[in-house]
DOTORNU-115111 format. One record per residue (C-alpha): x, y, z. Coordinates in pm, whole numbers, plus 50000, padded with zeros to 5 digits. Example, Ala and Ser with C-alpha at 12.3 -4.5 7.8 and 13.67 -1.06 7.14 Angstrom:
BEGIN
c1  c2  c3
51230  49550  50780
51367  49894  50714
***
This chain:
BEGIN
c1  c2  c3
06103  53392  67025
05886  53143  67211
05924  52942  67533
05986  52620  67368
06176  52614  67020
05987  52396  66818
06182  52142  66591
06327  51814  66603
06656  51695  66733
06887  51611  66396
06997  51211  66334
07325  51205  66519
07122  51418  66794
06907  51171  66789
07113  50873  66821
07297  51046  67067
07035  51076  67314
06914  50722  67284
07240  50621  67367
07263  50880  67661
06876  50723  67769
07022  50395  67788
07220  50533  68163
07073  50689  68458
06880  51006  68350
06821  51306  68520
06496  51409  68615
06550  51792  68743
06812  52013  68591
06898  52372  68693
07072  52611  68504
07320  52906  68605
07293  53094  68222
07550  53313  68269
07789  53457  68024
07533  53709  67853
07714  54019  67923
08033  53848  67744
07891  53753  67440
07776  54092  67433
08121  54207  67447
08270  53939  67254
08003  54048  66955
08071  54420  66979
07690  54444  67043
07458  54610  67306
07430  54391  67644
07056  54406  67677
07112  54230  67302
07323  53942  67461
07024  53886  67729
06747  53859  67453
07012  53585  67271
07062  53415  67633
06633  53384  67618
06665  53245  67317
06898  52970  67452
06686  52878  67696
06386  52845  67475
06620  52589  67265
06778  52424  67591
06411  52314  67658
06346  52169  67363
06652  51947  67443
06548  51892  67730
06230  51794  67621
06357  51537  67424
06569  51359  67629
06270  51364  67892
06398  51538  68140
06051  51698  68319
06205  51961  68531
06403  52273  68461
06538  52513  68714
06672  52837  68555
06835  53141  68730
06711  53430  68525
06758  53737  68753
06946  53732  69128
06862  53994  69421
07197  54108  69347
07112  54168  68947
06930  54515  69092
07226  54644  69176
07367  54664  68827
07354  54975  68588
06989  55138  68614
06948  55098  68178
07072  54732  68270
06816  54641  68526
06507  54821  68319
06616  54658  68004
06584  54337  68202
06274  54418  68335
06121  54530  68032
06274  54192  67848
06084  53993  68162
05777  54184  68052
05790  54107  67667
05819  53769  67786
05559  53660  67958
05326  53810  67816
05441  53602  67488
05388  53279  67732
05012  53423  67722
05028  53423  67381
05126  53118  67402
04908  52880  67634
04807  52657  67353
05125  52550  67290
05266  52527  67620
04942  52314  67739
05003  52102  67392
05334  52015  67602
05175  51986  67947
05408  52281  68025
05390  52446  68444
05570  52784  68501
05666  52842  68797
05847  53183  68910
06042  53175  69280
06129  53463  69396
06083  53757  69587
05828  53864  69354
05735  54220  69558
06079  54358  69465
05962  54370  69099
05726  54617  68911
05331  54531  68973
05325  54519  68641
05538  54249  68570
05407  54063  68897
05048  54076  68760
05167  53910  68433
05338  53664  68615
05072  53603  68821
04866  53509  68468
05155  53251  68369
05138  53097  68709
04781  53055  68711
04673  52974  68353
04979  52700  68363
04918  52536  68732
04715  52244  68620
04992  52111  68352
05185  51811  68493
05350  51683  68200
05688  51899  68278
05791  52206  68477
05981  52533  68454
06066  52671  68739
06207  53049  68637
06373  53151  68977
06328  53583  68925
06418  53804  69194
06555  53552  69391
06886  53428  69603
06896  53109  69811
07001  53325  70119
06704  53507  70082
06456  53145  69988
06635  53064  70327
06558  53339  70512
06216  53349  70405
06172  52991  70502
06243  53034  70884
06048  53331  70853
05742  53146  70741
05792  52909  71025
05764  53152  71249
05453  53279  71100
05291  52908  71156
05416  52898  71489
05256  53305  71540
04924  53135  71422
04941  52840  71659
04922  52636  71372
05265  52454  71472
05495  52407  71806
05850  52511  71832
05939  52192  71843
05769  52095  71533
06006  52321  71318
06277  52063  71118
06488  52011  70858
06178  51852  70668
05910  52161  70753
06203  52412  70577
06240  52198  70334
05846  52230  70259
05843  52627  70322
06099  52729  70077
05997  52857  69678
06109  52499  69561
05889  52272  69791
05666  52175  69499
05963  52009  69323
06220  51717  69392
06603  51839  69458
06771  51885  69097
06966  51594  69035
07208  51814  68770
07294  52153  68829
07475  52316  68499
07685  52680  68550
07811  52823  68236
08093  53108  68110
08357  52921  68308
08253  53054  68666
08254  52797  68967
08069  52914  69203
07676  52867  69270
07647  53221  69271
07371  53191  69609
07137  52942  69389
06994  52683  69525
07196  52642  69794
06991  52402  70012
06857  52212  69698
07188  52131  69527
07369  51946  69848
07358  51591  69696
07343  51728  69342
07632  51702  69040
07744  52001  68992
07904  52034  68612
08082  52378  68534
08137  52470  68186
08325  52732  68028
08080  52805  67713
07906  53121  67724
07522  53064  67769
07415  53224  67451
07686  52997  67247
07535  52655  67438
07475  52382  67193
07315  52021  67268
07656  51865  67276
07770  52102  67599
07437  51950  67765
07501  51584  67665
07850  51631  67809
07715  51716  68142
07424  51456  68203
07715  51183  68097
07914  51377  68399
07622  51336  68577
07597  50984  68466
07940  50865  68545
07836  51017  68946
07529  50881  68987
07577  50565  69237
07776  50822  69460
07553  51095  69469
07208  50816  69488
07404  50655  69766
07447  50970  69939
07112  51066  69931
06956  50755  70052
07216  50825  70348
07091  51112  70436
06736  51044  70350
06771  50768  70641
06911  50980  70875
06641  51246  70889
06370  50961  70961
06583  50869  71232
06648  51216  71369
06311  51340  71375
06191  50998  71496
06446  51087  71773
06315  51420  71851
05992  51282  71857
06079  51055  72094
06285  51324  72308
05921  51591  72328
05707  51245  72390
05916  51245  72687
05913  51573  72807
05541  51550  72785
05499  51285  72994
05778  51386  73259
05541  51783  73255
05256  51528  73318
05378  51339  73584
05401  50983  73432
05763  50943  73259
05913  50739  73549
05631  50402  73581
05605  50440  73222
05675  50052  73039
05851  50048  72688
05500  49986  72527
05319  50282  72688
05624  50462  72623
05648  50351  72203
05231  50447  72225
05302  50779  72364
05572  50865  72070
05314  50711  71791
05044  50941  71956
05308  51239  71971
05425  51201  71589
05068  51216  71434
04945  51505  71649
05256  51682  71512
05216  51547  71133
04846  51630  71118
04919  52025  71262
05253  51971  71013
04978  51907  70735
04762  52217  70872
05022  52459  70850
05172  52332  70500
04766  52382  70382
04763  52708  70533
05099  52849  70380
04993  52722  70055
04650  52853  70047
04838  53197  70145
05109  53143  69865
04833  53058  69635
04579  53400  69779
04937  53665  69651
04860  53523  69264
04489  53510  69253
04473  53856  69433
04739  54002  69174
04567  53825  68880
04206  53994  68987
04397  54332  68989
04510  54255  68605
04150  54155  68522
04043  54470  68752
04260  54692  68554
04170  54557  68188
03795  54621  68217
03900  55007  68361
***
């Protein structure tokens, strides 16, 4: 089965989503595909069959999605926790992740066709080399395509995106490529997995479940969240439709709530700007004669010494994000000509 199903939405489907384009649309939607295991059950077949079906979903889901122009896609395909699950479980996860991608190889005329990135978040080093050097080939022979993203979160959990965050802060801060004080709401938000991509505007959880399940924890705080209680496998166009119209009938709330809070972080980090302005010119003697214009110069001068070593270290971490494919990639092409 490919990535993207090809085909075209039916009539009714069609009409349907011209009528659902008319409304706010989302631009970013992440999926929680769970109820595999159940189908499984519910078919009386093998469980590592209900995965392969739940792929097959998703390949179809993006063709909807597609469609009704929605760019991004978010998709929990294996958590941390998933490791902890029955040894023939985990490997015949693994070794579906591995007939997987390297169809996507198989498959890079199609997916640049649709102007298709893959991206993978997640922990990659907890997986196989093998399957990290064939995602390293997805990641790299897809970067360039800008027409709509996949984002295939694999050996992943937001606690541990979160985690990993701070911890790369601290690494900038190790270099001397940032202060302390530079550290903020906005720098975490640019060291976590998902920095390349807006905050999903629709997060979908199959199989009935409502929780998030540790997925996307930081990303999904202004999102709508719409639980349904159809197993993934069984999803159908109409089960997606009735979501974005959920997500439709929320929209002013949720837009007004992130504008909110989109105003108060310029105002708190103009605020701690102002606050280590301060301090520097109280360590240097000169905070007391100070007028409010020498004052408003010394925050303007603060805030773009701290953006433009902001804008080193975010080069920096990328170039080193960027360094763990290439160098996994060269050991593929190292290992093909052995």
């Amino acid at each position: 089965m490919s990535w993207i199903r090809k085909g075209e939405l039916t009539l009714i489907e069609r009409l349907s989503a011209n009528i659902l384009k008319a409304g706010p649309m989302p631009k970013h939607v992440a999926f929680i595909m769970d109820g595999n295991r159940r189908y499984a059950r519910k078919l009386h077949v093998e469980r590592q069959q209900g995965h392969t079906q739940g792929f097959d979903k998703l390949a179809e889901t993006l063709r909807w999605c597609l469609n009704l122009e929605i760019r991004e896609v978010t998709v929990y395909a294996f958590s941390i926790e998933n490791f902890k699950r029955a040894k023939d479980e985990v490997d015949g996860l693994m070794e579906l992740a591995r007939q997987k991608f390297s169809r996507l190889l198989d498959e890079q005329e199609d997916l640049e066709k649709h102007g298709v990135c893959i991206r993978v978040l997640g922990d990659l080093t907890l997986l196989p080399l093998d399957i990290q050097k064939l995602i390293a080939q997805a990641v790299l022979a897809t970067k360039n395509h800008n027409k709509c993203f996949l984002n295939v979160c694999f050996a992943y959990t937001s606690r541990h995106e979160i985690t990993n965050a701070v911890k790369e802060a601290a690494w900038g801060v190790e270099q001397g490529l940032i202060k302390p004080c530079d550290v903020s709401e906005f720098l975490l938000d640019e060291c976590l997995y998902t920095s390349n991509s807006p905050d999903p505007d629709l997060l979908i959880r199959t199989s009935g479940e409502v929780r998030l399940s540790d997925f996307l924890l930081w990303q999904t705080t202004y999102s709508c969240l719409v639980f349904q209680s159809i197993l993934w496998p069984e999803y159908s166009f109409w089960n997606l439709c009735e979501a974005i119209l959920q997500y439709q009938l929320n929209h002013h709330a949720l837009q007004k709530a992130r504008d909110l809070h989109a105003e108060a972080r310029v105002l708190r980090q103009l605020e701690a700007d102002r606050c280590c302005a301060a301090e520097l010119l109280q360590q240097t003697g000169l905070g007391k004669p100070l007028d409010p214009q020498l004052r408003q110069e010394a925050v303007q001068k603060y805030t773009a010494e701290r953006e433009g070593r902001v804008h080193s270290f975010l080069t920096a971490l990328q170039e080193k994000r960027d360094r763990f494919f290439t160098d996994l990639n060269k050991g593929s092409i190292a290992s093909a000509k052995a």
